[in-house]
N, C-alpha and C positions, 0 to 999 in steps of 0.2 A: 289518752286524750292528747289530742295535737292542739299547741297553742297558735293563732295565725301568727304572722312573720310581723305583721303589724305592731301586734302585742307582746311579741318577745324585742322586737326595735324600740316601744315605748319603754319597757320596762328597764331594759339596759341602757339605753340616753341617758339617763341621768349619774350611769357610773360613768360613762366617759367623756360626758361635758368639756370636760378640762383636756382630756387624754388627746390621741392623734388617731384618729383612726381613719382604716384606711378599705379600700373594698379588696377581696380575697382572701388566700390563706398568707398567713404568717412566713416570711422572706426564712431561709434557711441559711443564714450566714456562716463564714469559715471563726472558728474557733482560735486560740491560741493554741498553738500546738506547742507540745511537752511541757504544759502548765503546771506550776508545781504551788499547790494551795498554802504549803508553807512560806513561802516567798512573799505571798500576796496579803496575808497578815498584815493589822495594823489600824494605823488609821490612814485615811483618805479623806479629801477635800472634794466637794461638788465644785466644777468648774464652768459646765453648761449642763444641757437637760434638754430635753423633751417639755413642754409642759407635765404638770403631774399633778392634778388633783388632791392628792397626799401630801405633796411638798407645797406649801405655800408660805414658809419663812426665808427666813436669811442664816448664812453661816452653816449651814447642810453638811453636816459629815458623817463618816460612818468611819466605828472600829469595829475591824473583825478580830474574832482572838480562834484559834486552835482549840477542840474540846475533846477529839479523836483524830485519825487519821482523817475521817472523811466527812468530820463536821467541824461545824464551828458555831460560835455566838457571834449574830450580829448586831450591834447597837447605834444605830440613827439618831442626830440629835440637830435640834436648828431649832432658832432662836423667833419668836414666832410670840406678837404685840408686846415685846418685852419682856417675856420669859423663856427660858431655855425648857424647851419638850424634848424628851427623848422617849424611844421606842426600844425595846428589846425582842429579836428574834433566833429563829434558828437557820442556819443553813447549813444544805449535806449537796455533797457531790453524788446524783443518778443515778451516774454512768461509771468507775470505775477507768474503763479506757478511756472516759473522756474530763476529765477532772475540771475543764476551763466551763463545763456546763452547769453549775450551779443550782438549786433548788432551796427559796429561803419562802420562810413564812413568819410573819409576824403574830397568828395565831395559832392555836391550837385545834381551831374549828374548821378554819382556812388550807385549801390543798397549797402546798409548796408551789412559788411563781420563777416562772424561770431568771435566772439571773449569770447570765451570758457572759464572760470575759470572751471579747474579741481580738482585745490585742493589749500588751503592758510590756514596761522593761522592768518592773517593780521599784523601781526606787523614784520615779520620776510619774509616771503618767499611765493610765488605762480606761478603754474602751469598755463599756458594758451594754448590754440590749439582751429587754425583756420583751416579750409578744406573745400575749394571748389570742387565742382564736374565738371566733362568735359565731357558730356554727357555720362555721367554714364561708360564711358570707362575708367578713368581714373581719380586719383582725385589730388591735389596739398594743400599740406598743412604746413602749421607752426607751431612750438611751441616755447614756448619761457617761459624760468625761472626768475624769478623776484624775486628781494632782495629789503629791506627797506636801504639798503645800498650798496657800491658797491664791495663788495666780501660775499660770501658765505662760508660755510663750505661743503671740498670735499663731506663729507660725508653726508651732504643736497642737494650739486647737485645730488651725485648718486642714493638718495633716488628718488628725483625729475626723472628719469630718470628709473627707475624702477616702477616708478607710469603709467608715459608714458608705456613702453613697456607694462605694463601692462593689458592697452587700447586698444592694437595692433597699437601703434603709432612708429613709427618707429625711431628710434632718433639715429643711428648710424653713421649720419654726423651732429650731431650736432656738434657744433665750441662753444667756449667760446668766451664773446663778451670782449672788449677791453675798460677798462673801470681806465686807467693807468695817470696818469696827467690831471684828468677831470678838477680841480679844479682853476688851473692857467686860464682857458675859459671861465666858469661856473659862 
């Protein structure tokens, strides 16, 4: 049974409301090359974003921890009408030869979403971009800038945002995330 194009548009509108979506397939960006997913461990600071449906607190972080060579736990947490939420998930690297490509899911019922390192020096700053496809009419995707603390230098976001466009990743509604009083919660 084939659903019309109408009714698979109706039906997904309302997951990517918030999201960026865009017409075509999914940009196939360059990668960090010789990424080494021990290195990348830790915690991480939300710096800007994409919009995100998902996200819609303050203080946005995420620790990844090591659990095998080619997985890890990841743990999302942000600060969200005064209480601190956190998420628990997993992520495994695909691809072997390509370790900077990521697959995390926060469920168990959920296929793995891509979660793209596109560029990091690891102590400092990283590039991520996720994009799903919607049958190939149209794709939805995030990025998201990440600091080892919580502010950056403009001129490292703008760099980070020029790597993006770069990609043909679109980032001109990107928002800076809010990352103000984390510490009295945290």
């Amino acid at each position: 049974m084939k659903l019309p194009l109408a009714l698979v548009f109706a039906l997904t509108l309302p997951i990517i409301r918030a999201q960026v979506p865009h017409w075509g397939p999914c940009p196939e960006p360059a990668v960090q090359t010789a990424f080494s997913l021990k290195q990348f461990m830790g915690r991480w600071f939300e710096i800007a974003k994409l919009p995100a449906q998902f996200e819609k607190g303050r203080c946005i972080e995420t620790n990844f921890t090591l659990t095998t060579s080619n997985s890890i736990r990841v743990v999302s947490s942000e600060i969200l009408k005064g209480e601190v939420k956190k998420i628990e998930g997993i992520g495994v690297v695909e691809d072997i030869k390509n370790p900077a490509k990521l697959g995390i899911s926060y469920s168990y019922v959920l296929p793995y979403s891509p979660y793209w390192i596109l560029s990091t020096d690891y102590v400092n700053s990283a590039l991520v971009y996720s994009c799903t496809d919607i049958l190939r009419l149209f794709h939805v995707d995030f990025a998201w800038i990440l600091g080892r603390t919580r502010t950056l230098p403009e001129s490292t976001i703008e760099k980070a945002k020029e790597i993006f466009a770069n990609n043909n990743i679109d980032v001109s509604r990107m928002i800076p995330s809010r990352q103000m009083g984390c510490e009295k919660m945290l």
